[in-house]
N, C-alpha and C positions, 0 to 999 in steps of 0.2 A: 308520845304523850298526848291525850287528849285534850283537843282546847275548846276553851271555855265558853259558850256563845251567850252573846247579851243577855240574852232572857236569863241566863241563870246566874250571871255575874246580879244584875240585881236582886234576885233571889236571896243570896250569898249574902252581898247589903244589909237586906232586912232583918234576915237573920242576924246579925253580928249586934245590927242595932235596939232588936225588941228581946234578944236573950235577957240581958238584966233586967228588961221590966216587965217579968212577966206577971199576971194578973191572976186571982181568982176565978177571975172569969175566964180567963182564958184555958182553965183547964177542964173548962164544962166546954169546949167547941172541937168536939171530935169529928175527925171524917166516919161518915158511912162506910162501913167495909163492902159490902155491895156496889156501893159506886167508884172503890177505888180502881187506878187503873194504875196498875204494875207491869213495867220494864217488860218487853218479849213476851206478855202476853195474849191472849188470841185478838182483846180488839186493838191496843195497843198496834198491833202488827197490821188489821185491817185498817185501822187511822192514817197510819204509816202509807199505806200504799196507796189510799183515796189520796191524801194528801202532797206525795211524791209529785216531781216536777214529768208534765205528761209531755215526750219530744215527736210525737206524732205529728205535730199540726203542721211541720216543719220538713218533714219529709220529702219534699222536691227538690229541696235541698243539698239535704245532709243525709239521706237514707238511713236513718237511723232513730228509731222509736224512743230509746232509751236515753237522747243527749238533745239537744235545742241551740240552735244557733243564736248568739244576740244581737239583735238587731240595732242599729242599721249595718247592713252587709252587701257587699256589690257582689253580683255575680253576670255573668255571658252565657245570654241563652240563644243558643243556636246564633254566634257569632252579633245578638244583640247586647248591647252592656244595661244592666239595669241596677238601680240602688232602691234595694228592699228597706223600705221604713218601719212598716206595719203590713196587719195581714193580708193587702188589697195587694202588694206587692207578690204574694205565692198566685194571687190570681192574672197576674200580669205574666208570670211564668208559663203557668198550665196555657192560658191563652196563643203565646208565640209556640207550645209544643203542639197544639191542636190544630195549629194551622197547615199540617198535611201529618197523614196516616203513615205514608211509606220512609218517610227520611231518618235518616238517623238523628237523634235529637242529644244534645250537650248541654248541660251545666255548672260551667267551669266557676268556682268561688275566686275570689281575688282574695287573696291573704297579706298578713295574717287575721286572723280573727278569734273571736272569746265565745266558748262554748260551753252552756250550760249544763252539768249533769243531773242523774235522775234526784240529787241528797240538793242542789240547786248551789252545789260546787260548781267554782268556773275554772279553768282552763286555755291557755292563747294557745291556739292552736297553726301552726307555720306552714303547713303544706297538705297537699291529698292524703301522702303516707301517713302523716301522725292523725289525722279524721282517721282513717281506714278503721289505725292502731285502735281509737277511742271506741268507734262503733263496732267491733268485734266484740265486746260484751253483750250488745245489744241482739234480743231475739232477730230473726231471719226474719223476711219484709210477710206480715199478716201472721206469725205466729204468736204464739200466748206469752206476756210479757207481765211484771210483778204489779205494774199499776193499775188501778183500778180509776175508768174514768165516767162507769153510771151513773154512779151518783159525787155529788157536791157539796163541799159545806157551805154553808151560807153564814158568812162572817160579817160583826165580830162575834166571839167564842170566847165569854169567862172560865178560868180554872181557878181554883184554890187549892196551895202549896200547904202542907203540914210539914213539924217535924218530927223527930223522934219520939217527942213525945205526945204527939196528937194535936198539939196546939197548932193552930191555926196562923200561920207567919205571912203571908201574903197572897193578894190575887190579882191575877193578869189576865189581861188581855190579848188574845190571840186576832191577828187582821188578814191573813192568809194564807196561803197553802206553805210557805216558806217557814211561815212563825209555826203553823201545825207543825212540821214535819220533823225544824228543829225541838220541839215542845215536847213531841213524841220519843227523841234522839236522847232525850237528854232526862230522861225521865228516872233513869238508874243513880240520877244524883238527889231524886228526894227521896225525903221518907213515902210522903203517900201525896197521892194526888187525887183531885176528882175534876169532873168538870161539872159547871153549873148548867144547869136542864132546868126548863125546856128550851131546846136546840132545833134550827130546821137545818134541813137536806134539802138537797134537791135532785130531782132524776133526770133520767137522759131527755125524756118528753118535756121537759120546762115546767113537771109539776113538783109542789113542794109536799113534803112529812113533817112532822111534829115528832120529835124527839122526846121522849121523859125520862128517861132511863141508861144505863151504860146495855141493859140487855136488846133493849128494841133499837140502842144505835148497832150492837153488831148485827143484830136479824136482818136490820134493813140494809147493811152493807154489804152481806152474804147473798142477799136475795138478789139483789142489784147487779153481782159481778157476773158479766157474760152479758146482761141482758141486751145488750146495743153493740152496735159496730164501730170499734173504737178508733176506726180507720189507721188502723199501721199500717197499712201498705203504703207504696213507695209512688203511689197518682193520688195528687194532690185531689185532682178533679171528678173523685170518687163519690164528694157528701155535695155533687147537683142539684138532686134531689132531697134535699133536707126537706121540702116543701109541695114533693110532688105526692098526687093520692091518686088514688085508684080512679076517682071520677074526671083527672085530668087527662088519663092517660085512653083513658074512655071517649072523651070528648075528641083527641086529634086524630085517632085512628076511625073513630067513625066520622068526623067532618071531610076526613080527607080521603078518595074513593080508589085513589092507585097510589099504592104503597109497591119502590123497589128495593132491591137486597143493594146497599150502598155497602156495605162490609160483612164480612162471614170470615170466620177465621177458628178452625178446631183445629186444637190438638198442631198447631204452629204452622198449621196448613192453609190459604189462603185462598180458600172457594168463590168467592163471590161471583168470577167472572163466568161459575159455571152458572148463575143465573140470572144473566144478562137477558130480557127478553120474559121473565116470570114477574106479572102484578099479584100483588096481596090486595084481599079488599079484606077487612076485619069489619065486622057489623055489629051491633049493639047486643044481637044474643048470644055470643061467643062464639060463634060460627065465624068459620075464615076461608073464602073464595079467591086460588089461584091460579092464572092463567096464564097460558106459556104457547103461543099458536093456535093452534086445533088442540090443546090437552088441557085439562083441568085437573085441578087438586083439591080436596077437600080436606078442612079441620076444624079444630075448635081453640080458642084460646081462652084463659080467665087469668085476673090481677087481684091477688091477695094482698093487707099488708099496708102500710103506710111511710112514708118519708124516704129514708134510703135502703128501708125493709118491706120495699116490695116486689114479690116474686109476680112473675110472668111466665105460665107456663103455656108451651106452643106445642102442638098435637098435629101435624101434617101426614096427612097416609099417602105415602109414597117419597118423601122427602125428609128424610129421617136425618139429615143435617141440621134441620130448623126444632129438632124435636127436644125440648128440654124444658126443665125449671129454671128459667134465667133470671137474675136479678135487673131491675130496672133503673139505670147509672144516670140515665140522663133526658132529659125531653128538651130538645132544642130550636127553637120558635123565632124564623128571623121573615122576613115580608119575601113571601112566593117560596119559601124552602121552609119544612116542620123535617128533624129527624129525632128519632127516636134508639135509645142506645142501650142494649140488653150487653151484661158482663156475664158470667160462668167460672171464675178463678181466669186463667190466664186467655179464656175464649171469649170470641166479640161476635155480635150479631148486631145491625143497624138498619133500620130502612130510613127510607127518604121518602118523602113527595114534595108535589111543589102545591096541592092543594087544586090544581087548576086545571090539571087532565079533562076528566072526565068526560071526553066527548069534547071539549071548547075549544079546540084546535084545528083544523081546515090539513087536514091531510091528504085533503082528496087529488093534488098532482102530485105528489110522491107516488101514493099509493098507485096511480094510473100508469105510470113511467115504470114503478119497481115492477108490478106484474105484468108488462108486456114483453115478451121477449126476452134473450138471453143479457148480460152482463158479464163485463171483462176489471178487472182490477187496473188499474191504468196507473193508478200510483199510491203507493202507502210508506208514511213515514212515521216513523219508531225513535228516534235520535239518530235514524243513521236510514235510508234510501233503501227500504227494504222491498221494491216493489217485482223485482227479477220472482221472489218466493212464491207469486201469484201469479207467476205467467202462464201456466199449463191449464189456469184454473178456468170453465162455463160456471158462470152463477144462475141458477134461475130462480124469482122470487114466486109463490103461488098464493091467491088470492086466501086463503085458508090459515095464511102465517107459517106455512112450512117453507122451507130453503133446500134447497141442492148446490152443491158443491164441486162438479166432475173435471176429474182429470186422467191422466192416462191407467193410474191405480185401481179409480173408483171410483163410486158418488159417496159423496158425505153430506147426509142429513141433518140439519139446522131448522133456527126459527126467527124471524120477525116480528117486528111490532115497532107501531109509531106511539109517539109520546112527545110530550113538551121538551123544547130542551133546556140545557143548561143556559146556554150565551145564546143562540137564537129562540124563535116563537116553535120551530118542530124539532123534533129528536128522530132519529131511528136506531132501535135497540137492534141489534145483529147477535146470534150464539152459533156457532159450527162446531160447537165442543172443543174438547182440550186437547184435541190431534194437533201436533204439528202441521203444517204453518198456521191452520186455520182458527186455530186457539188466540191468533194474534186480535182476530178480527171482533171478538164478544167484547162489547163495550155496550155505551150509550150515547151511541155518536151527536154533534148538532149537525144540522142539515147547514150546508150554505149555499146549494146554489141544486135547483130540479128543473132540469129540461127535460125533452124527452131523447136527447143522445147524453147527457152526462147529469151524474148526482156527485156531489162534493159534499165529505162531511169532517168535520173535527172533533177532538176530542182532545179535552183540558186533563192531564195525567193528575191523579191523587195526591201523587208522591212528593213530587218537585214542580208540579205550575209547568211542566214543558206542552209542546201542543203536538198530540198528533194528526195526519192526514192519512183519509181516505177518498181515492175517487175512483167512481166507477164508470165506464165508457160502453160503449155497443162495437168496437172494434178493440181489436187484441192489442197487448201491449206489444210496441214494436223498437221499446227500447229509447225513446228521445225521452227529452225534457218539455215539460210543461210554459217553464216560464220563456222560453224563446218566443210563445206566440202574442201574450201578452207585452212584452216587451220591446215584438217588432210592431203590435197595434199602437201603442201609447207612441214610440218616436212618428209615426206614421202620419203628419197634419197636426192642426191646431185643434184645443179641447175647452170647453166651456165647462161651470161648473152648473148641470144642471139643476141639483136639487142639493141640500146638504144639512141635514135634521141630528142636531145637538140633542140628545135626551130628549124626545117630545116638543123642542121647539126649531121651528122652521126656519134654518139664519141665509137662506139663499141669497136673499135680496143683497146680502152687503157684499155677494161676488158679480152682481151683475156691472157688464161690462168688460170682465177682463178674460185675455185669454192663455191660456195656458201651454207652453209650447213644451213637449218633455225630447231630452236633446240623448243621443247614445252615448256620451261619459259618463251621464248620472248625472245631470244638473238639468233643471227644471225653471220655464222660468214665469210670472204671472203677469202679465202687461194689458192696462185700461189705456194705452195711449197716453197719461200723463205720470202715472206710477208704476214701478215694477218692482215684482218681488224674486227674489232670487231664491233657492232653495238647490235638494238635491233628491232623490229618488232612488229607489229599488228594489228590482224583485227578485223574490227567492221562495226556498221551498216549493220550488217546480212550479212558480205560479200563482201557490196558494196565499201569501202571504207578500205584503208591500209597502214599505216604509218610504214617508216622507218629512221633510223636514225644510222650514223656511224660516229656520231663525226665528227671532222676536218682533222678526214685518207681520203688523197688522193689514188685512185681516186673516191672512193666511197662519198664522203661529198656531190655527187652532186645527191644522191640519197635521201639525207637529207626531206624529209616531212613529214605531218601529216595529209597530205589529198588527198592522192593519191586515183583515181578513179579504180575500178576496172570495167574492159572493158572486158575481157572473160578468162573462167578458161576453162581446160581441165585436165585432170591427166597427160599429159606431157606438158603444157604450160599455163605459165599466163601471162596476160600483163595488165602493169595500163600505168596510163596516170595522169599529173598534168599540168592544164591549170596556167599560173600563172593570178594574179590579176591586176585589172588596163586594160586591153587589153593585156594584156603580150602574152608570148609565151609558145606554147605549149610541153611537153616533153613525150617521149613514152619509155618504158623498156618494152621488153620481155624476161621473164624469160623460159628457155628451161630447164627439167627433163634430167641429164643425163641417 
């Protein structure tokens, strides 16, 4: 049995109570049959669907276009717990999933919860299975689904209700999509209805129409559907650009003069690291200059289009990976890092710069040490000590950006190039292609440490925040470990704290005086003759890396980490370095042998 919603229970009311009085005049107030709108009829049915409850916005969620979760809802993202209020809440989401590329990402709900449908029926819904159950109606994530959300009514909305006999029995008030939708639902219980015109709309750009008639409101709803991206798919973080234009997009690629490939991904295949070592320069006439060694690339690029409809089509002759009409998802603008982020259906394209290449970096003793002579791999770490893989291997680097490879096999051809880094002030980009082992080696390493017998570099992984290590030597690998040498320097005499620069500011002074003795069980200890601090010490990852820790004793608690880089050893001098996380800042200790 059908039941009966407010609006028409009063209806019903009126009627019972103006039948006996009806008027002579009332039999002169007929509807327009032109403006009637009858039950399953075509606008009727377009009303229906503008009107319909739209579960897109929600799809980080619940994946599902056709249902809407109601808020407030707790869900665990990526083992974070968050209570979603309001819509700032799906942006709190997409944020913890953005925060790396490779990991697997979760959105576990906490149940039970009440689930709106497309008719603005609710539902408590107990567990994943019964979601599933409910979204199984719902079209597939970005296919065409019954709602219409271009255009907008712009409420309130009069209607007048007749009856059988034409007379005129009441008029309502419509205040939302809910009142539409039932209004619309329930319209098989009157005799006729109209609505009262003029009425605005509104479109997907935020502009409004004028309404006069039942025929120009379906034109203009017909015309409207398709025209915008009504973002059903299932990334929240697809409508970025609600606000981005062509001449923004113009500005960060020509401000910024080395553009590299941060992500590439066709066809669920994950290219990037094939072009570790290739700058974009994009210039204002659509022309695109890239460089990869001693080899160049030429194209053209141009951005059609406005807000989250606009296309970016890339033209590169000889690199037909990059070659597409791509949609433009995102421009992301934080102090020393711009990336820019092209979609394709389920393909990603992204560059990065840090704005500050161009030449402004002091490359010249990398540069001098890389192309002298041969190099040996001495140590590389992946989550697990993989340096045995590069022991057969000569490196030689040549002044022209090309690389060699040789081992008992063969040579393999590669390429160089320096660049800003991540966590330090230089970078060196390494490519030896996608051969085994040496496919390990394309990245965009940070430099820590250039002498001219050893370069040391790292690399922050995408995925999961883990750190790798690279170091290269002028003698072969013979099989030890790294950190024995440091670790028999540092017990070796007492140490002072020569220098030690917090973010830009110089705090040395408040170590002067004390000296630091580091003991072989791991305890460390800091003594001025009247105070000492106690702590505890150690190294790992062959060297690379060395944590310290002295409690809550000032001044030392500000020496407190677990992942301190090591940047360059000598028997009277070491110094690390701790980038912090997030963009933070950076921190430098030199440690001086008395």
């Amino acid at each position: 049995m059908k039941i009966f919603k407010p609006i028409l229970l009063l209806v019903l009311g009126v009627v019972l109570t103006m039948t006996s009085c009806r008027t002579e005049d009332d039999l002169a107030i007929d509807p327009p049959v032109e403006e009637t709108i009858a039950a399953n009829s075509t606008i009727a049915n377009l009303m229906s669907r503008t009107a319909s409850n739209d579960g897109s916005f929600d799809n980080i969620i619940d994946s599902a276009s056709c249902l809407s979760v109601q808020l407030p809802v707790t869900v665990t993202v990526n083992g974070i717990e968050l209570e979603i209020n309001d819509e700032d809440g799906y942006e709190e989401i997409e944020d913890i999933i953005d925060l790396f590329d490779d990991d697997v990402d979760s959105v576990v709900i906490s149940y039970p919860i009440t689930v709106i449908l497309a008719d603005f029926s609710t539902v408590v819904v107990n567990s994943d299975t019964e979601l599933a159950a409910l979204a199984a109606s719902c079209p597939n994530d970005n296919e065409d689904d019954d709602d219409i959300e271009c255009i907008d009514f712009q409420y309130p909305i009069t209607a007048s209700i007749f009856d059988e006999n034409n007379d005129l029995i009441n008029s309502i008030t419509i205040n939302n999509d809910n009142d539409m939708y039932d209004f619309i639902d329930d319209l098989d219980e009157f005799a006729a209805v109209t609505i009262n015109f003029p009425i605005t709309v509104i479109l997907a750009d935020g502009t409004t129409q004028t309404i006069n008639n039942i025929q120009e409101l379906e034109n203009a709803i017909e015309m409207a559907d398709d025209t915008c991206d009504e973002d059903d798919d299932n990334d929240f973080d697809d409508d970025d650009c609600n606000n981005c234009t062509t001449n923004d997009l113009d500005t960060v690629f020509t401000d910024c003069t080395e553009w590299t490939v941060d992500k590439l991904e066709r066809n669920d295949n994950d290219l990037e690291d094939n072009y570790v070592g290739y700058t974009f320069e994009f210039n204002s006439d659509g022309t695109i200059l890239v460089n990869q060694g001693a080899n160049t690339f030429n194209g053209t690029w141009v951005a059609t289009g406005s807000g989250n409809g606009i296309s970016v089509t890339i033209n590169i002759t000889g690199l037909s990976d990059f070659n597409d009409t791509w949609n433009l998802h995102e421009i992301e603008q934080e102090p020393g890092e711009v990336k820019v982020d092209l979609r394709l259906g389920d393909d990603r394209l992204r560059f990065e710069s840090d704005c500050t290449s161009g030449g402004t970096i002091d490359d010249t003793a990398l540069v001098n040490a890389l192309t002298n002579e041969d190099w040996y791999v001495t140590y590389f770490f992946d989550d697990t000590d993989e340096t045995a893989d590069f022991s057969d291997y000569v490196f030689n680097f040549a002044s022209d950006n090309t690389a060699t490879a040789t081992d008992m096999s063969g040579t393999t051809n590669g390429a160089w190039s320096t660049t800003s880094g991540d966590d330090t002030e230089l970078g060196l980009n390494l490519n030896f292609g996608t051969g085994i082992p040496l496919d390990e080696l394309a990245d965009d390493w940070d430099v820590l440490e250039v002498t001219n017998d050893i370069i040391r570099l790292k690399d922050i992984s995408g995925g999961d925040g883990s750190e790798d290590f690279l170091t290269f030597e002028r003698t072969p690998f013979d099989g030890g470990s790294g950190n024995d040498d440091l670790e028999t320097i540092l017990i070796d005499g007492l140490w002072i704290v020569a220098s030690y620069d917090e973010d830009g500011n110089d705090q040395t002074a408040n170590y002067t005086g004390y000296e630091l003795d580091f003991n072989m069980d791991g305890s460390v200890s800091a003594s001025n003759g009247t105070n000492t601090n106690n702590g505890t010490w150690n190294v790992f990852s062959s060297g690379n890396q060395m944590a310290l820790d002295f409690g809550t004793a000032m001044p030392f608690e500000e020496f407190n980490d677990d992942d301190w880089d090591v940047i360059s050893v000598s028997d009277t001098e070491v110094t690390i370095q701790d980038v912090s996380g997030g963009g933070g800042g950076t921190d430098t200790l030199t440690l001086q042998k008395i």
